[in-house]
C-alpha positions as CSV (number, residue, x, y, z in Angstrom):
1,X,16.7,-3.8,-23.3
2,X,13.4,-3.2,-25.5
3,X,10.5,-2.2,-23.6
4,X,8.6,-5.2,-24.3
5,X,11.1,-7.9,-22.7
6,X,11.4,-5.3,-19.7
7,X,7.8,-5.9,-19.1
8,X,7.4,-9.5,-19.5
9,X,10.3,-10.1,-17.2
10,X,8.7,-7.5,-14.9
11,X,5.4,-9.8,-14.7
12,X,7.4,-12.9,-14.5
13,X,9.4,-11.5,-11.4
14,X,6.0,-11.0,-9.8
15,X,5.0,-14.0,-10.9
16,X,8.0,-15.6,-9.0
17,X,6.8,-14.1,-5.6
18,X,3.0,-15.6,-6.4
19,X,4.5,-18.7,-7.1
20,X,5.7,-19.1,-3.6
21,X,2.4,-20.0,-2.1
22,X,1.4,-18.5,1.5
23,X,5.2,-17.3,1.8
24,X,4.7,-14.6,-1.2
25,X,3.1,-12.5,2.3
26,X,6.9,-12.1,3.5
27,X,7.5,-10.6,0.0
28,X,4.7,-8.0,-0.3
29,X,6.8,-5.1,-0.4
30,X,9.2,-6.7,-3.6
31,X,5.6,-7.9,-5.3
32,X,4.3,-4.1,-5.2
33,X,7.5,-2.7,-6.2
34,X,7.5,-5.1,-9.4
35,X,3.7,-4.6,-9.7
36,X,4.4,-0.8,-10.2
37,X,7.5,-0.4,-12.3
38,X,5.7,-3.5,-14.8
39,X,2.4,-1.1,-15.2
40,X,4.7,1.5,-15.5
41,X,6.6,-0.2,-18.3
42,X,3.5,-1.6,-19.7
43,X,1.6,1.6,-20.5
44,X,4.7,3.2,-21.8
45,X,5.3,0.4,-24.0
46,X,2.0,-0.3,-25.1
47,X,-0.5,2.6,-24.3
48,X,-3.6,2.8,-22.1
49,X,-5.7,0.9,-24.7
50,X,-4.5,-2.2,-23.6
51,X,-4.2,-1.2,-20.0
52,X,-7.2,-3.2,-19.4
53,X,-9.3,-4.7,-16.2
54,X,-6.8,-7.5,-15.2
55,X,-4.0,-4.7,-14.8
56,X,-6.0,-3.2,-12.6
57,X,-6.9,-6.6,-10.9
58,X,-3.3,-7.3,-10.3
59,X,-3.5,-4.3,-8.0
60,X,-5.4,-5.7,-5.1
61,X,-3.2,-9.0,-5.0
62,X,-0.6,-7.4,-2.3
63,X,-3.2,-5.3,-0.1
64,X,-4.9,-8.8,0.0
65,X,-1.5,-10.5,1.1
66,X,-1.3,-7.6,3.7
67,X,-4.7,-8.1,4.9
68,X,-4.9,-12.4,5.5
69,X,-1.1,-13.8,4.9
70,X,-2.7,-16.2,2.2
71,X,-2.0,-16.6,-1.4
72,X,-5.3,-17.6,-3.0
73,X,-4.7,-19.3,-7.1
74,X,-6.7,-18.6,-9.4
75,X,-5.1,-20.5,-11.8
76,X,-8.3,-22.9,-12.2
77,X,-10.9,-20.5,-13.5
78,X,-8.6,-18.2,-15.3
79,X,-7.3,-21.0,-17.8
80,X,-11.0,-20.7,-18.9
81,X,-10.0,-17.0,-20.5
């Protein structure tokens, strides 16, 4: 499979888990493991130039999940980007 669909169906498999509301908590461990093999894929595909902020960003979501067991969206102010 070309590196680029690995990627994107990376993210959408993480997107899955954050889909599932406050149960994505139960899923932490699958969210970081997809988190980290989809940068990994990522920057090989596409460099560090285009590793930007909201990779990095995507990084706090699980230790967040650990910390409170609640799945905050933020689906509303993104759409404005």
């Amino acid at each position: 499979m070309p590196l680029h669909c690995e990627s994107l169906f990376l993210l959408a498999d993480s997107l899955d888990i954050l889909k599932l509301g406050d149960q994505a908590a139960g899923y932490v461990d699958e969210l970081e493991t997809c988190q980290l093999k989809h940068h990994t894929v990522f920057r090989e595909c596409y460099g560090d130039a285009y590793s930007k902020q909201k990779i990095h960003y995507k990084w706090h979501i699980a230790n967040s999940l650990k910390k409170k067991p609640k799945n905050m969206s933020c689906w509303a102010p993104e759409r404005r980007h």
